[in-house]
N, C-alpha and C positions, 0 to 999 in steps of 0.2 A: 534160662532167666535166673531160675535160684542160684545156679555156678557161676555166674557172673556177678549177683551182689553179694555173695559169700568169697568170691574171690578180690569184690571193689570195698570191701567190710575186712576182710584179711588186711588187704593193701595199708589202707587207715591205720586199723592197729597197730601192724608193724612199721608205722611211719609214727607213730605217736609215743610207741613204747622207744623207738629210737631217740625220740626226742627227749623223752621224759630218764631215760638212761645218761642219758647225756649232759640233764639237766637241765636241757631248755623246752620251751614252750614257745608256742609263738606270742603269747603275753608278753610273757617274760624277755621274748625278741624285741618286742616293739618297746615293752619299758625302756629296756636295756640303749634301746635307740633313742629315744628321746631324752633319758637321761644323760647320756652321752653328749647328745647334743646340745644341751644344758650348760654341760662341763665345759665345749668347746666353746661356746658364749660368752662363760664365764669366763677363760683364760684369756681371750680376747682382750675383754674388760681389763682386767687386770694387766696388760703388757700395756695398754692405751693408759692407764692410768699410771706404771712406770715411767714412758716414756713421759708422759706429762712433769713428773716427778724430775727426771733425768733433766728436760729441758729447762725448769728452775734450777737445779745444781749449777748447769750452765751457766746462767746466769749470774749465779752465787760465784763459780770460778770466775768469770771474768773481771767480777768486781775485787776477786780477791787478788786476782793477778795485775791488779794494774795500781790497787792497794798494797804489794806486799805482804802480803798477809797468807799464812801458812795455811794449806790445804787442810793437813789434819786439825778440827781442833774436839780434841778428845770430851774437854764438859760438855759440849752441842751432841756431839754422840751417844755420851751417857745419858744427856734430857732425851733423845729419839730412841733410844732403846729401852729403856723405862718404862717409856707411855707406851712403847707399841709391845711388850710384854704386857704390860696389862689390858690393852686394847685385843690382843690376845686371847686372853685369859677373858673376857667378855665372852669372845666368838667360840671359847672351848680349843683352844688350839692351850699349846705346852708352851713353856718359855722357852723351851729347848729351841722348838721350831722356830718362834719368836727369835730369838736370838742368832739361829743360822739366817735366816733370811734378813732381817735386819744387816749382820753381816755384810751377807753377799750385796745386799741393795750398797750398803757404804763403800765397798770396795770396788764396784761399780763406778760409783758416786766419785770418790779419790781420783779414780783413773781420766773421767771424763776434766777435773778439774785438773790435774798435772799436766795432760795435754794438751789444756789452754795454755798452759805456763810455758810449753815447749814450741809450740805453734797456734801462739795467737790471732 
């Protein structure tokens, strides 16, 4: 009886110290989990609120394609990059960041509006 919970009291330890070597815990597991899961949520959000985004550009292309009116217009880029650097800079992010993703959302944004111009 005692070699058996000195051998099921070993086991523990050495499953704990394994853990704890390694870094994790099983807290630190489930945190880790939920937190995760959080993140996936949030991206979610955020591609649902892109495309929201995307399907007004749309929109904005179409009008501009049937206006003539050129895709880029750089002052409208410079007011949306501005604010969302400072909107930014609110949330604690860097303009840097600010500024590539800003970016990539426009040149997104161009692409979707040239290929209305090509196949409306």
């Amino acid at each position: 009886m005692k070699k058996t919970i000195f051998l099921l009291s070993l086991g523990v330890f050495t499953m704990l110290a394994g853990e704890r070597a390694c870094g994790q815990t099983r807290g630190s597991d489930t945190f880790l989990k939920e937190k995760r899961a959080e993140i996936d949520s949030l991206d979610k959000k955020l591609f649902e609120v892109l495309g929201a985004r995307e399907r007004v550009v749309k929109e904005i292309g179409i009008y501009k394609a049937k206006n003539n009116i050129p895709s880029l217009q750089a002052a409208r880029f410079q007011q949306v990059l501005d604010k969302g650097i400072e909107a930014g800079k609110k949330e604690g992010l860097s303009a840097e960041f600010a500024t590539e993703m800003l970016n990539a959302i426009h040149k997104e944004s161009l692409r979707i509006e040239d290929a209305l111009k090509t196949n409306p």
